[in-house]
C-alpha positions in Angstrom: 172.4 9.3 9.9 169.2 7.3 10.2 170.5 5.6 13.9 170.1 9.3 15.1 167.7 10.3 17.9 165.4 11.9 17.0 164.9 10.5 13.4 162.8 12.9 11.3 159.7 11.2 11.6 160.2 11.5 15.5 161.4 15.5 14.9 158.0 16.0 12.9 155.8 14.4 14.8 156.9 16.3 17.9 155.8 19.5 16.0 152.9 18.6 14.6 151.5 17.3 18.4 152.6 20.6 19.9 151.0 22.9 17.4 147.8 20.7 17.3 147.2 20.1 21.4 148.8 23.2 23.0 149.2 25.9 19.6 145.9 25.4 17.8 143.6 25.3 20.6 145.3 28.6 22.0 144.8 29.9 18.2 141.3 29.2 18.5 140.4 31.0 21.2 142.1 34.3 20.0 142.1 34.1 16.3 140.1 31.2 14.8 141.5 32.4 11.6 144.8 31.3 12.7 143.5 28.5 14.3 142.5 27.1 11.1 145.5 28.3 9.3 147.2 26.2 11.8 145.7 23.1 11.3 146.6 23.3 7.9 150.1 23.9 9.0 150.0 20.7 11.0 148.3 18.8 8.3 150.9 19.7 6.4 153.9 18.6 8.6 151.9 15.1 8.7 152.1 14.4 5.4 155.7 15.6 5.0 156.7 12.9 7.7 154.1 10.1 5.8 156.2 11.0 2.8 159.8 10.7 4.4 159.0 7.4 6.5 156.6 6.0 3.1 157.9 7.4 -0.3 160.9 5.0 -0.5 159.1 2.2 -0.2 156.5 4.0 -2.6 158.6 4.7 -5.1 160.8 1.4 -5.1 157.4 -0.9 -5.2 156.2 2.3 -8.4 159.6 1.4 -10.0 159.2 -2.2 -9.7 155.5 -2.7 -11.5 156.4 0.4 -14.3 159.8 -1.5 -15.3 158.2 -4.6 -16.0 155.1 -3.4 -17.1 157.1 -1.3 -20.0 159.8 -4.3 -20.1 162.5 -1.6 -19.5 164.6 0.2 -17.6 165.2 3.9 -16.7 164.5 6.1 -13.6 161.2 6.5 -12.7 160.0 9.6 -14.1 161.1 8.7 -17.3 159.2 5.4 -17.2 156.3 7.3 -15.8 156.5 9.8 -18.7 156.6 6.7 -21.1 153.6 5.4 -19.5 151.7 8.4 -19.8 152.9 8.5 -23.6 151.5 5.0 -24.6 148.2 6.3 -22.9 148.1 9.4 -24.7 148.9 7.7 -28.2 146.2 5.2 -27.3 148.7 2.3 -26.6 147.2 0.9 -23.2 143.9 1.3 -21.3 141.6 0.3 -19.1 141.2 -3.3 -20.5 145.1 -3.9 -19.6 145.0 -5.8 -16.3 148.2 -5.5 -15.1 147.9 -1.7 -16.0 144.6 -1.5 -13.9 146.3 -3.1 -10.9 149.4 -0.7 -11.4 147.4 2.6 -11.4 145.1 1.1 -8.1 148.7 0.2 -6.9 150.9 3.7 -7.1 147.3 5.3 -6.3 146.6 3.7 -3.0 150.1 4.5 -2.1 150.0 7.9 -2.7 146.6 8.3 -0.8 148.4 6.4 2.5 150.8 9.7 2.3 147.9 12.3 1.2 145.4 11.1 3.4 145.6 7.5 4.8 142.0 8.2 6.9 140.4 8.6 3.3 139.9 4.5 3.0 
């Protein structure tokens, strides 16, 4: 499916342009309530297509540094949840390098989907 025209990235970003240059301003001038509420809306659709075109990647490069960090295997939310347990019980912190550079890692990843103009 991915050779398809348009992909979803294109599909999304075709939205998000018309509700923000033609919808929204239109919005504004009649209701600026739903002006805003629109911008929301298209904020929204951006960081839907961010996290369809980046959270693969994301989530592979996540996998990658939990699995060796916890010298195991198993999906990623269950390596995340034993992450978090070894934190909880005290097991890791902030003097663990390799931690460090995971949690600045997965963190700066999620923040290029949330809001890549917050760098």
């Amino acid at each position: 499916m991915a050779q398809d025209r348009p992909t979803a990235s294109e599909l999304l970003n075709a939205i998000a342009d018309f509700l923000r240059e033609e919808a929204t301003p239109a919005l504004d001038r009649s209701d600026p309530r739903l002006g805003f509420q629109m911008r929301v809306a298209v904020n929204s659709l951006a960081i839907l297509e961010r996290e369809w075109r980046l959270a693969p990647g994301a989530d592979a490069r996540e996998y990658a540094r939990l699995a060796k960090l916890l010298g195991r295997n198993g999906t990623l939310a269950e390596l995340t949840r034993e992450l978090a347990r070894q934190l909880r019980a005290g097991e890791r912190d902030e003097r663990d390098a390799e931690l460090m550079a995971h949690l600045e890692a997965t963190t700066a990843d999620k923040i290029a989907i949330a809001n890549p103009k917050w760098r």
